[in-house]
N, CA and C atoms as a LAMMPS dump frame, in Angstrom:
ITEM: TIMESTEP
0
ITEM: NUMBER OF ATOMS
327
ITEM: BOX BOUNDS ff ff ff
-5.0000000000000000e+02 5.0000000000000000e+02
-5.0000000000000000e+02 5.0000000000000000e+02
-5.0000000000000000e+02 5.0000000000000000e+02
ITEM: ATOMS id mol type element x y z
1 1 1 N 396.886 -112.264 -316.242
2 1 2 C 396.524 -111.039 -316.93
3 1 3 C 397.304 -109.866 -316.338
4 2 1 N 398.044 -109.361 -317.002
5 2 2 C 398.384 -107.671 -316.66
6 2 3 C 397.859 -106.645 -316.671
7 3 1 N 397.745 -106.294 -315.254
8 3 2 C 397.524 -105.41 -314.997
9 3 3 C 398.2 -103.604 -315.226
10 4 1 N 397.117 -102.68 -316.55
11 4 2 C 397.697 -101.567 -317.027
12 4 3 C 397.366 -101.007 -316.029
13 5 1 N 397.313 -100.493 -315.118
14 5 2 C 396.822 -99.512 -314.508
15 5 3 C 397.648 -99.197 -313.373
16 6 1 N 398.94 -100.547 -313.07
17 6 2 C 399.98 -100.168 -312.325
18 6 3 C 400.578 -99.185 -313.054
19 7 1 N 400.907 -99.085 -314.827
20 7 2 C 401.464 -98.22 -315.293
21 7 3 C 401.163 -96.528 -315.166
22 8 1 N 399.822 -96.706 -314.941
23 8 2 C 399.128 -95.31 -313.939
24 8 3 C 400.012 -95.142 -312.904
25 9 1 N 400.02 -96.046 -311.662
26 9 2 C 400.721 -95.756 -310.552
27 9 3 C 401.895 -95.438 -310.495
28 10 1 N 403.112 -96.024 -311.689
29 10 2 C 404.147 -95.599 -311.793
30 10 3 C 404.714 -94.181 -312.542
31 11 1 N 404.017 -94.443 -313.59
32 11 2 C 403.268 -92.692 -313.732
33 11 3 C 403.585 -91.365 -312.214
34 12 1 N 402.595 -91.959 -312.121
35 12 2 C 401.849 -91.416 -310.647
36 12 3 C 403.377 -90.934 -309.764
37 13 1 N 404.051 -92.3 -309.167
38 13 2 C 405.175 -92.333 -308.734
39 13 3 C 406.478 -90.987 -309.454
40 14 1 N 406.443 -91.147 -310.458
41 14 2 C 407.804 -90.391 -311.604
42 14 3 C 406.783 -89.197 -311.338
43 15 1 N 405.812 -88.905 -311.256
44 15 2 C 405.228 -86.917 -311.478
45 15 3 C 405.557 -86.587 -310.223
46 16 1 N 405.323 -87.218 -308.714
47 16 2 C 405.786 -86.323 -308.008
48 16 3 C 407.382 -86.195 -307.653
49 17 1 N 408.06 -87.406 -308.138
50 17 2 C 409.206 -87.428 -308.143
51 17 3 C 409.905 -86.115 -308.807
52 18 1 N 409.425 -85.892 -309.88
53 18 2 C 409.622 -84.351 -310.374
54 18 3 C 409.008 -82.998 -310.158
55 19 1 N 408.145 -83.467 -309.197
56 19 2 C 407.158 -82.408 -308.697
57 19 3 C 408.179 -81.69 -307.779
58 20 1 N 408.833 -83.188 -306.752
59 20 2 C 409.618 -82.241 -305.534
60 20 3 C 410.971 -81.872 -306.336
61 21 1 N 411.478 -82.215 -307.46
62 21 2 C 412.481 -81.584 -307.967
63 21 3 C 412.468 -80.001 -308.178
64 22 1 N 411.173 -79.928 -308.895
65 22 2 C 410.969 -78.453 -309.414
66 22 3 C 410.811 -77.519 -308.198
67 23 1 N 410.077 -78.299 -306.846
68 23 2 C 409.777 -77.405 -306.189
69 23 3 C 410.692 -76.756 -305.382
70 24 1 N 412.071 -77.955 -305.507
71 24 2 C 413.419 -77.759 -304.782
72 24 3 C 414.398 -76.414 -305.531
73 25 1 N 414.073 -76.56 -306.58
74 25 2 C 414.378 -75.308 -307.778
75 25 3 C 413.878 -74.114 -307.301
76 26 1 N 412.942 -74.267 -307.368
77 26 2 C 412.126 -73.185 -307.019
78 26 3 C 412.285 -72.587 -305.444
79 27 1 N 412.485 -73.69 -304.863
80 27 2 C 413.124 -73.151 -303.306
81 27 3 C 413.984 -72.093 -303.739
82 28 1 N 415.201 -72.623 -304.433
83 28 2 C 416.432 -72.111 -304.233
84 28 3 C 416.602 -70.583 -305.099
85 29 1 N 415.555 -70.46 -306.083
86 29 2 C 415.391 -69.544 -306.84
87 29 3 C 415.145 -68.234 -305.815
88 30 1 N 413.445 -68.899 -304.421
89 30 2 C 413.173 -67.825 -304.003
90 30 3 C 414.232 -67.866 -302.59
91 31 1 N 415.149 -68.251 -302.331
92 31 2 C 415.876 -68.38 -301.125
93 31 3 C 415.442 -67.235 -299.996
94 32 1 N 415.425 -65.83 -300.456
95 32 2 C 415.423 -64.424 -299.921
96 32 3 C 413.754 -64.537 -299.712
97 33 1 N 413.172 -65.344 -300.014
98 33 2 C 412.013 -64.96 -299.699
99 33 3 C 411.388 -65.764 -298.489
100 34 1 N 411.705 -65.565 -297.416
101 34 2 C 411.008 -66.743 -296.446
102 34 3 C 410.38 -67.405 -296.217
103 35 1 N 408.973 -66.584 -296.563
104 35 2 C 407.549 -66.706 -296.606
105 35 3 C 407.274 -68.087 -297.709
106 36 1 N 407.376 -67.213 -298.567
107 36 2 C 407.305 -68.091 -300.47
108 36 3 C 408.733 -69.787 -300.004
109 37 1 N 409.378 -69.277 -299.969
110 37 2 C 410.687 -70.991 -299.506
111 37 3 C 409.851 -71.836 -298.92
112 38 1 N 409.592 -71.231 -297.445
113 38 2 C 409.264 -72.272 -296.156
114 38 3 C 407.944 -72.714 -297.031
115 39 1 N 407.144 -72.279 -297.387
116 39 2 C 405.613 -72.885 -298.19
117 39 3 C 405.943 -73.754 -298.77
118 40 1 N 406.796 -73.928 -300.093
119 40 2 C 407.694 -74.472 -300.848
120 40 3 C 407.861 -75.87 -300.517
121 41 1 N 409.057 -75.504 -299.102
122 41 2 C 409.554 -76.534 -298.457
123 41 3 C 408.756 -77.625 -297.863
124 42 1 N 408.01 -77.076 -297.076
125 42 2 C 406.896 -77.306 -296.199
126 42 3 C 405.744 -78.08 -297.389
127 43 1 N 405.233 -77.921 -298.264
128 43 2 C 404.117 -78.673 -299.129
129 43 3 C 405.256 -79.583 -299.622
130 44 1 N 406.516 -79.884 -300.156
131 44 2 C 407.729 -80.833 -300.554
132 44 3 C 407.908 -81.873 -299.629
133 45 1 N 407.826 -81.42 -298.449
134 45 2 C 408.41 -82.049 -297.498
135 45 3 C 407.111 -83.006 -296.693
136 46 1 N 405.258 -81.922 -296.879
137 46 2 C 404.462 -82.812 -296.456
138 46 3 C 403.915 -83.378 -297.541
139 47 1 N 403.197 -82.88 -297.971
140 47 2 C 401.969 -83.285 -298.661
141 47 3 C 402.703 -84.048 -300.246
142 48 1 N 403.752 -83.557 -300.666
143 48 2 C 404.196 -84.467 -302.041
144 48 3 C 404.962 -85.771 -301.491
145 49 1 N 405.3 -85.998 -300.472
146 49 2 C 406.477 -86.899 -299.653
147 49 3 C 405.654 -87.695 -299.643
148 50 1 N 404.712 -87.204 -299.289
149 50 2 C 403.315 -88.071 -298.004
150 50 3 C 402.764 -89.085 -299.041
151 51 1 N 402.478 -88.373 -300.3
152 51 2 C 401.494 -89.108 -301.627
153 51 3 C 402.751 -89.812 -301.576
154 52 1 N 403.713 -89.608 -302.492
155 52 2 C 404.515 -90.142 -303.054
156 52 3 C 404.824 -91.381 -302.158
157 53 1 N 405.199 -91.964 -300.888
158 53 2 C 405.614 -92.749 -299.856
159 53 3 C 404.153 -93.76 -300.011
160 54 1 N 402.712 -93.261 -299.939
161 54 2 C 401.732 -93.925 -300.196
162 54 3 C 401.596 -94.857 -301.513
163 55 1 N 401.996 -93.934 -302.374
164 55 2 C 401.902 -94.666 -303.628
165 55 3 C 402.986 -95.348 -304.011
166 56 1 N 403.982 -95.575 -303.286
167 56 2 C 404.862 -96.644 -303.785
168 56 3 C 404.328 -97.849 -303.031
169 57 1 N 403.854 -97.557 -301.66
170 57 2 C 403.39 -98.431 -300.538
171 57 3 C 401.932 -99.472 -301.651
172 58 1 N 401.517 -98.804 -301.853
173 58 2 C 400.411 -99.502 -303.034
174 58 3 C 401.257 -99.896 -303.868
175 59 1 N 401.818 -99.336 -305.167
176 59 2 C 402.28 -99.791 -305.737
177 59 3 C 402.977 -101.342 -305.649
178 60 1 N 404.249 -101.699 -304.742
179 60 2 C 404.462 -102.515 -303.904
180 60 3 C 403.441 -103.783 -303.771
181 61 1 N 402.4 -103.358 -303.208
182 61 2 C 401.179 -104.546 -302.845
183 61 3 C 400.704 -105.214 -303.855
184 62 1 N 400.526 -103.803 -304.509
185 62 2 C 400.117 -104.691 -306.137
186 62 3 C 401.201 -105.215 -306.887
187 63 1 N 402.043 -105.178 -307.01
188 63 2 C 403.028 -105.506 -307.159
189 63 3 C 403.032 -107.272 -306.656
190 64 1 N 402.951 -107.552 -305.227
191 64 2 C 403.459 -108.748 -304.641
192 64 3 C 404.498 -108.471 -304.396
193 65 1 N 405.184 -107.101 -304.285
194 65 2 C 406.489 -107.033 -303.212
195 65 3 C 405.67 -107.443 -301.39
196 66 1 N 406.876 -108.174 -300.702
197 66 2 C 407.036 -107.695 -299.412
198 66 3 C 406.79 -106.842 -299.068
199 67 1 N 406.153 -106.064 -297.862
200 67 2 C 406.113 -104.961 -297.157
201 67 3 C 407.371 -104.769 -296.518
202 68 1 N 408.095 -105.166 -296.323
203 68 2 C 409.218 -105.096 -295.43
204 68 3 C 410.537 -105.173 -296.667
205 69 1 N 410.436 -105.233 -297.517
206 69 2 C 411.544 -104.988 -298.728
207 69 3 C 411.174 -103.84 -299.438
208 70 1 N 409.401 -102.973 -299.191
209 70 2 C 409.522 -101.563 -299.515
210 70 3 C 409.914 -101.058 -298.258
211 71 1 N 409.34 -101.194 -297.319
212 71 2 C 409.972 -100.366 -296.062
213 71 3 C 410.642 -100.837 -294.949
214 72 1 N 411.838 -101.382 -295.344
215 72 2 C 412.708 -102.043 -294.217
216 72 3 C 412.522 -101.529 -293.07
217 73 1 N 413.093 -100.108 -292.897
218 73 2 C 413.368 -99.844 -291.713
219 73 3 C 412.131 -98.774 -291.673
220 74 1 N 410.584 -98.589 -291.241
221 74 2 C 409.732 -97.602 -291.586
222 74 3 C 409.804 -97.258 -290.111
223 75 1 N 409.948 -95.881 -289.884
224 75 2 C 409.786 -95.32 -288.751
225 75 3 C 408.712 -94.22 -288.984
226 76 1 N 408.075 -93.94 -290.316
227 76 2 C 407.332 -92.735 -290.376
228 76 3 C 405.87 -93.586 -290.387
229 77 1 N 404.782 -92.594 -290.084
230 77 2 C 403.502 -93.462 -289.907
231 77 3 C 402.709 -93.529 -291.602
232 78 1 N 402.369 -94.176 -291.865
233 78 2 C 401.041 -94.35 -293.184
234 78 3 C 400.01 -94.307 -292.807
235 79 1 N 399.279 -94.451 -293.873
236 79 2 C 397.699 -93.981 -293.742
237 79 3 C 397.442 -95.011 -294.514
238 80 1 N 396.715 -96.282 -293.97
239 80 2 C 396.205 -97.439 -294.445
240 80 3 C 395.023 -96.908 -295.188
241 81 1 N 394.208 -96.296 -295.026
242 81 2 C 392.902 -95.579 -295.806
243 81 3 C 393.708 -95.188 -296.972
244 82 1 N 394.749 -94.283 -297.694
245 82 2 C 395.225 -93.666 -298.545
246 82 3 C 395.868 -94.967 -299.334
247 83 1 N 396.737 -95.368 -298.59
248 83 2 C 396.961 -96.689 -299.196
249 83 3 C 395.888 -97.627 -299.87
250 84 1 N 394.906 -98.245 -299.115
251 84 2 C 393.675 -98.887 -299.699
252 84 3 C 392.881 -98.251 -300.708
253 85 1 N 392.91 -96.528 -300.827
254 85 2 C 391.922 -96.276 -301.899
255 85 3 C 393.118 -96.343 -303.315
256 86 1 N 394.706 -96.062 -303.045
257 86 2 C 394.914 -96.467 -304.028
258 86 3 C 394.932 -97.662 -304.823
259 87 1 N 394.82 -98.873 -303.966
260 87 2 C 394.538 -100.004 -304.16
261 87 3 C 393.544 -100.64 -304.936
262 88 1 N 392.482 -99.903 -304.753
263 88 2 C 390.793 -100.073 -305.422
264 88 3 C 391.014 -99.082 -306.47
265 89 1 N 391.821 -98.314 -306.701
266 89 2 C 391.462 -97.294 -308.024
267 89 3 C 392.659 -98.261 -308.747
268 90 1 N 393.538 -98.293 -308.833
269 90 2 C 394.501 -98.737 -309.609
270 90 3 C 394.581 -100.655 -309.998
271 91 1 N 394.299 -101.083 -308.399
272 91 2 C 393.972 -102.73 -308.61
273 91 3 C 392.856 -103.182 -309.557
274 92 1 N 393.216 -104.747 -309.802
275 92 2 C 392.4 -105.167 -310.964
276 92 3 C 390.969 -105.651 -310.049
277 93 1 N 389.965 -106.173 -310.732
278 93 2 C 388.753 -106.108 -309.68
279 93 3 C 388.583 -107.2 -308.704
280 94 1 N 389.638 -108.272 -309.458
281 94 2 C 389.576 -109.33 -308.707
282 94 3 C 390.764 -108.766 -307.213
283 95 1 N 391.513 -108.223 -307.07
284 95 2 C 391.726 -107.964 -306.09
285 95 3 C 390.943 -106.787 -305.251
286 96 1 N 389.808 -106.477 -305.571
287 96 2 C 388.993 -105.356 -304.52
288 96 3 C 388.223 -106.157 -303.634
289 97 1 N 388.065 -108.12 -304.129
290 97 2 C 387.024 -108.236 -303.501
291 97 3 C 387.629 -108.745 -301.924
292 98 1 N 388.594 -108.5 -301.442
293 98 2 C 388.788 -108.961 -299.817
294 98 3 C 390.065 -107.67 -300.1
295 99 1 N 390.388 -106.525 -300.586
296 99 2 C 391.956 -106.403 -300.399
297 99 3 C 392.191 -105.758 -299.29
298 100 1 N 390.9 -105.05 -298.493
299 100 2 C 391.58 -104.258 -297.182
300 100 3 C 391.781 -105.244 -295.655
301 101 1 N 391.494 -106.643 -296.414
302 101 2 C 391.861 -107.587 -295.3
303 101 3 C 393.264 -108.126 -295.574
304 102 1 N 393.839 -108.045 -297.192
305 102 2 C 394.833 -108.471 -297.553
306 102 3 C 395.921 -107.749 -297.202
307 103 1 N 395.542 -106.374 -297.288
308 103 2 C 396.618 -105.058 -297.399
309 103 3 C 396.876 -105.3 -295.519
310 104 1 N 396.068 -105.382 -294.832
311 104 2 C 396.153 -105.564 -293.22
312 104 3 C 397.578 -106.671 -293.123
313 105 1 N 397.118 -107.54 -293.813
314 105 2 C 398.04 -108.896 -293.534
315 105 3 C 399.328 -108.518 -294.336
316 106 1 N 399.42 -108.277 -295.188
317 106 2 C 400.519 -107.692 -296.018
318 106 3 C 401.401 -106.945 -295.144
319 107 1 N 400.671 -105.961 -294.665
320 107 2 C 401.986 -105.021 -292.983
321 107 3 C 402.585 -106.113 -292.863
322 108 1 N 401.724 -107.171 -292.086
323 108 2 C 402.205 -107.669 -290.9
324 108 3 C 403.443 -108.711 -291.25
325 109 1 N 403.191 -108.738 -292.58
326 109 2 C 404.619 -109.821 -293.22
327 109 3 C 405.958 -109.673 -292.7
């Protein structure tokens, strides 16, 4: 059975992908403004990076990719909690019933 609701996640994936586009625009628009840029930069660089890196990391699982063919070389840290709730909102139900033991083992691949 296919699962629609990855099509959510990829969704999901492509909005902030254009989220940090616009906001990179918008950097460059306010350049002279320090204050207004660095905010800009700074929410681009944390908080849309941060989702976006999570939700491919789910995406991925549900998927049946490798962990290590989404993040070969991962030197930045995740948030297994952020990861797992996308897992249970987007996964089908038969994978909620063990997945934060699965998603554990999945790293370790």
């Amino acid at each position: 059975m296919k699962n629609h609701k990855l099509i959510y996640l990829k969704v999901k994936i492509k909005s902030l992908q254009e989220e940090a586009k616009i906001i990179r625009k918008f950097e460059k628009k306010y350049k002279k403004d320090d204050v207004l840029r660095n905010g800009l930069c700074e929410h681009r660089k944390g908080i849309v990076r941060d989702e976006q890196f999570h939700t491919f990391i789910a995406y991925g699982f549900l998927r049946g990719r490798s962990f290590r063919s989404i993040a070969p070389n991962l030197e930045r840290k995740y948030s297994h909690t952020r990861v797992l709730e996308m897992c249970w909102k987007y996964g089908t139900s038969d994978w909620r019933e063990d997945v934060d033991r699965k998603l554990k083992e999945w790293y370790k691949e």
